[in-house]
Every structure is written in structure tokens, then in C-alpha cells.
C-alpha positions in Angstrom: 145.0 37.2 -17.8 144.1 34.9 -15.1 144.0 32.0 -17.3 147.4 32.8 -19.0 148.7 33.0 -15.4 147.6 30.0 -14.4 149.1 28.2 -17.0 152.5 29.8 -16.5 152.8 28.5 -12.9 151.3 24.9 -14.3 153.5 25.4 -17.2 156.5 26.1 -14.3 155.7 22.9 -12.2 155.2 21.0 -15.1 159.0 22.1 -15.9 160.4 21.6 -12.7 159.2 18.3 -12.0 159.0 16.7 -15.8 163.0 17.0 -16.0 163.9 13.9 -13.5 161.2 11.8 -15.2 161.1 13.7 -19.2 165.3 13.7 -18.7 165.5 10.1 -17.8 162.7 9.7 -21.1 165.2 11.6 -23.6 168.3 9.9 -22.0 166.2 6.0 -22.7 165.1 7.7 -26.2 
């Protein structure tokens, strides 16, 4: 459970910062 959330939250920041730099990505792509 602790694992799982753990991931979430990484998942989360992963999510919110990934979209400037995986956005710019799929806009290049």
C-alpha cells in the first residue's frame, strides 16, 4: 500500500512537471 502510494504521488510529479518538457516533445514529434 505504501509502495502503491508512493508511486502515485511520483506518478503525480512526474505528470505535473513532464507536460512543459513531454508537451514541447509531442509538439517537435
Amino acid at each position: 500500500m505504501k509502495l502503491s502510494l508512493k508511486f502515485s504521488v511520483a506518478a503525480t510529479k512526474s505528470w505535473k512537471v513532464k507536460p512543459s518538457l513531454g508537451g514541447k516533445q509531442m509538439s517537435s514529434t
